[in-house]
N, C-alpha and C positions, 0 to 999 in steps of 0.2 A: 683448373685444367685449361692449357691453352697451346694451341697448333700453329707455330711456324713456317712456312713455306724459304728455304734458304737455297743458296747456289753457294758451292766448292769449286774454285780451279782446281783444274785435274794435273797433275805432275808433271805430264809430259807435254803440255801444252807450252807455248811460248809466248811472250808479250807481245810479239807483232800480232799473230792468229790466238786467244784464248778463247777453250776449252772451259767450259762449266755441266755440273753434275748437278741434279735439281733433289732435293731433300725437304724431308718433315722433318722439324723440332721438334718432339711432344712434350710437354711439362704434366704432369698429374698431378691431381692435389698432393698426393703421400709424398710430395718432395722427389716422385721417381722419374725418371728422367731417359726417352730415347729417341732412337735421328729411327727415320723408315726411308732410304737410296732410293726415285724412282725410277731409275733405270731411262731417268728423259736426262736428255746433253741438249747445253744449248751450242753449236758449232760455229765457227767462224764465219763459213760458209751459207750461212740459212738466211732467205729473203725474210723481211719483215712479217711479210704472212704467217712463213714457217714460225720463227720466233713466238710470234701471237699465239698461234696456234697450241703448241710444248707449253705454251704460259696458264695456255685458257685447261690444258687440262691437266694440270698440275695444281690449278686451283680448286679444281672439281673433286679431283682426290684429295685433297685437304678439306673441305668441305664432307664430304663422305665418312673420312677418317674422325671429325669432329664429332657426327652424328652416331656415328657405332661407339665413339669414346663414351656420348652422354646417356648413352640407352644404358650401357653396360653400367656406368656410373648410378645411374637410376633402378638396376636391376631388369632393365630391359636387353632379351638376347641380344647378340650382333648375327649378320650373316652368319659372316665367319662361322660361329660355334654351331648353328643351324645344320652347317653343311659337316659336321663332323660324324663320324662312321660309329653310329649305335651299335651295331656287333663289337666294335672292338671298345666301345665306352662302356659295356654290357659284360665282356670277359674280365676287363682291369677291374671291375665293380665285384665279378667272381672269385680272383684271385684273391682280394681280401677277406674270403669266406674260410672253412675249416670243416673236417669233420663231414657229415652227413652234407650238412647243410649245402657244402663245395659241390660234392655229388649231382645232387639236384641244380644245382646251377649249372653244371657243365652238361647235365643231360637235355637243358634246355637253351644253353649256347649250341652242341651240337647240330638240334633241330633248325635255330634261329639262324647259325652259319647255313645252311644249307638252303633254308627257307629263299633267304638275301643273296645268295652264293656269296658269302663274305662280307656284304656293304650296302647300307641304306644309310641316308643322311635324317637325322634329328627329324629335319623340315619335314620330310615325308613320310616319319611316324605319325597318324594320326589317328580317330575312331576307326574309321575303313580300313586301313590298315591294320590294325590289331584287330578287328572283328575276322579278316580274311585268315589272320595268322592265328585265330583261334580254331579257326575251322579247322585249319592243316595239322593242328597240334592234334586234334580230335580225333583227325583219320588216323594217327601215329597211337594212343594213349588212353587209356580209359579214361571215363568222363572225371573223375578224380583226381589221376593225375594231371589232368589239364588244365584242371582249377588251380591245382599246386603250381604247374609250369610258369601261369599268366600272371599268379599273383608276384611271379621272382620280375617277372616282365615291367609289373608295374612298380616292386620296387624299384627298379633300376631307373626307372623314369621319375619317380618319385626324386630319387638322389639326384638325378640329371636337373632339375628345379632347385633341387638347395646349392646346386654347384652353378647356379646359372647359366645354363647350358641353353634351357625352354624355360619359358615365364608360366605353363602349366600344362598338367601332365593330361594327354588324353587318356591317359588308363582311370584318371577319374570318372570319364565317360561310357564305358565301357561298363556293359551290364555283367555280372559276377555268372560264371555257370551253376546251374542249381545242380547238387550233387546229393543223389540218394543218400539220405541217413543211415550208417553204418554202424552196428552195435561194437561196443569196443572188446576185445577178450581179455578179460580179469581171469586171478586164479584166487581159488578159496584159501580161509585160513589153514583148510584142513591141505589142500594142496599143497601148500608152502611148506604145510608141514611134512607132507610126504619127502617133497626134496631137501629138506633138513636133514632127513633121517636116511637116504639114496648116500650111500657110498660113491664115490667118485674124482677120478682120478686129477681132473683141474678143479682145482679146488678153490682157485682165485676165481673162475668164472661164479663158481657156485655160493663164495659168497660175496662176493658184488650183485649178485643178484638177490640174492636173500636181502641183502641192505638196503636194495632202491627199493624193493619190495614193502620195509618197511622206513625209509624216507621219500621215498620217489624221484630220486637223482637221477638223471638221465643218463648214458653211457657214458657219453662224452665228456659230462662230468665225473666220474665214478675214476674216470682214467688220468684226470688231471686232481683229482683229492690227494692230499697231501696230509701226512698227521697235524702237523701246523693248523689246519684246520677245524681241527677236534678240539673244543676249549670247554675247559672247567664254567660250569656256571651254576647259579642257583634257583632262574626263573621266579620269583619272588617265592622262593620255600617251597616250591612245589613238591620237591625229592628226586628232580632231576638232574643231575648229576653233570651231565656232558651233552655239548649242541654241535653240530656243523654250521658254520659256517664258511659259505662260497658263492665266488662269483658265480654266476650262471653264464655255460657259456654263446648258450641262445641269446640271450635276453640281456644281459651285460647287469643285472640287478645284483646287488648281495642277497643272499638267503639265509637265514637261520632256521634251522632245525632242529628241535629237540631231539634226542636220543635215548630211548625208552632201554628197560635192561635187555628184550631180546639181541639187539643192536649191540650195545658195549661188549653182553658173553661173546657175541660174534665177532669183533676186530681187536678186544680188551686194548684201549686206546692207552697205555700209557708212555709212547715215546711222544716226544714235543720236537720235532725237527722237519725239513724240507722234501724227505724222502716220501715217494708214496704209497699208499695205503694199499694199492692193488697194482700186479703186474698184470696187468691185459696188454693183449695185443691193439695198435694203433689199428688193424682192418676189421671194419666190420663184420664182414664174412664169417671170418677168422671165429667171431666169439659167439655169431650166430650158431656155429655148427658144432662149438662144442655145448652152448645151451641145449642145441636140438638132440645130443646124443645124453644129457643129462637128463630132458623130460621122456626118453625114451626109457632111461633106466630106472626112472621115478613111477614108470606107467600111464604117464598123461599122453594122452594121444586123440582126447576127442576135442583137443582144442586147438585152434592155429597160434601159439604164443612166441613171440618175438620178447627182445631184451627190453625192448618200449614196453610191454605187456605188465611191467613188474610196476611202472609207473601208473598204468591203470590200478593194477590192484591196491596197490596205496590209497588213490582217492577211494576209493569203493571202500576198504577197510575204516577209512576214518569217518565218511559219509557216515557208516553204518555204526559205528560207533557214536554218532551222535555228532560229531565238528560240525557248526555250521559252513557255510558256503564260501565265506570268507573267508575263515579262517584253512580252509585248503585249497583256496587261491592262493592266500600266501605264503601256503607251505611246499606247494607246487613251483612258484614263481609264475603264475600266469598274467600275463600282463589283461586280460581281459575275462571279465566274470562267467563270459558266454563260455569259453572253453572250458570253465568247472561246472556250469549247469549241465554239461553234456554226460558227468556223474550222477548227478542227484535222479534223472530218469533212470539210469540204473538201479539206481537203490529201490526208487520209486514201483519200477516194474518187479523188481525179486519181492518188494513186500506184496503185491498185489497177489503176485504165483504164491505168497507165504499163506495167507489169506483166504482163498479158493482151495486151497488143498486141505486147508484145515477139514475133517471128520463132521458128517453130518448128523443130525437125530432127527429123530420119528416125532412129528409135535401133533 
């Protein structure tokens, strides 16, 4: 890597009076190659002073320009990227999201635009800063949602580091909000069974549900499954017949899934093509409220259940079935074992109420 300091005659200059335009060469190792115009002219007219002068700081900035070149080269920030606009490096980070997930990023661009009115530089992200802007998030959100908001926060600064932006993320310093433990709402087998048996008029809502119910496929995936998907397998002789597998669209992992026969009676997999398996609607809304008039018709009503909820009951079905812990980590796709322990207390408390209820005798 190496910095030139060069002069250009300017066009309209003439031999008796010449006109020069003061420029960086820069060479970079990769062979890449550009000029930086500093907007300094050396004039016909300029006493020696002046000349010295245009010289002395056009070395300064080649010198400058050397030292931002070797930081970045070494992975150390430059100014420069310092001073760039985290709201708007925080939305492009958005825009590359989908689904739910986009949602919650744009619900917390919203707050962040407003927070910033638009604009705070990199440099002036730091602990105090995000501790201030978790307060504000606070007053806006319940104490859960603002755990969610901060954590999208700290992705972005997380990527802001792999992109060389900041050499490291204050969101690592930053104490996580403690957020009450919240029991998750599952639905029994007998429940599921109810809405199997509930007459009802969308029918793709009711059994995409029934399905994550028993694989645990998230919405978002359910709506991008494809028969393509659905493949003949053997599982070393088990007797199962046909797996999912898919990307996941959280997690970017492949998943495979077995498929048990309530599952196969329910979609009978036999087309092999690109078309997909369920029409849903792309809005969430949309598919919430025909679930909420399906669990109306079904009779459940003493529970809060969302399309998420079918994904609980899954873990809780096979917990209880005996899986261990791992192995509905990885039939879930959870990148981390803590999010499948937050099952096993589930199971753990229903046997406990199993237990106590049991009939007592006279001894």
């Amino acid at each position: 890597m190496k910095v030139h300091l060069r002069k250009r005659k300017l066009r309209k200059s003439t031999k008796s009076n010449p006109r020069y335009t003061l420029y960086l060469d820069i060479y970079h190792r990769k062979g890449k190659r550009n000029r930086e115009f500093l907007g300094i002219y050396l004039e016909p007219q300029d006493t020696q002073t002046n000349r010295k002068e245009k010289l002395e700081l056009a070395h300064r900035i080649k010198a400058k320009r050397m030292l931002e070149l070797s930081n970045e080269e070494f992975g150390f920030p430059t100014k420069h990227k310092l001073k760039m606009n985290f709201v708007e490096y925080f939305q492009s980070q958005m825009n590359k999201k989908d689904g739910n997930t986009k949602m919650i990023w744009k619900n917390v661009y919203i707050y962040l635009d407003d927070y910033t009115c638009g604009n705070i530089p990199f440099a002036n992200v730091d602990k105090k800063w995000l501790e201030d802007f978790t307060e504000f998030i606070q007053s806006k959100v319940s104490v859960a949602s603002a755990y969610t908001y901060m954590g999208k926060v700290r992705c972005a600064l997380n990527e802001a580091v792999r992109d060389g932006i900041i050499l490291n993320s204050p969101g690592k310093m930053l104490r996580p909000l403690k957020v009450p433990e919240k029991s998750k709402e599952y639905l029994t087998i007998e429940e599921i069974q109810k809405i199997a048996n509930t007459p009802f008029h969308n029918d793709e809502v009711k059994r995409a549900f029934i399905l994550s119910c028993f694989t645990g496929l998230r919405l978002c995936d359910l709506r991008n499954l494809k028969w393509s998907n659905i493949k003949l397998t053997s599982f070393n002789g088990s007797g199962i017949k046909y797996a999912i597998s898919i990307q996941q669209s959280k997690t970017k992992n492949i998943t495979t899934i077995p498929l048990n026969e309530t599952v196969i009676k329910l979609i009978n997999p036999i087309q092999n093509n690109d078309r997909l398996v369920f029409q849903l609607s792309k809005y969430h809304i949309s598919t919430q409220r025909a679930l909420n008039r399906l669990l109306e018709a079904a009779e459940i009503s003493s529970k809060h259940i969302t399309f998420h909820c079918a994904r609980h009951s899954n873990a809780i079905m096979l917990l209880a079935a005996g899986a261990n812990l791992m192995t509905v980590k990885d039939l879930l796709g959870h990148r981390d074992i803590k999010s499948t322990q937050v099952y096993a207390k589930v199971v753990d408390a229903s046997k406990h109420k199993a237990v106590t209820n049991l009939p007592t005798i006279d001894l």
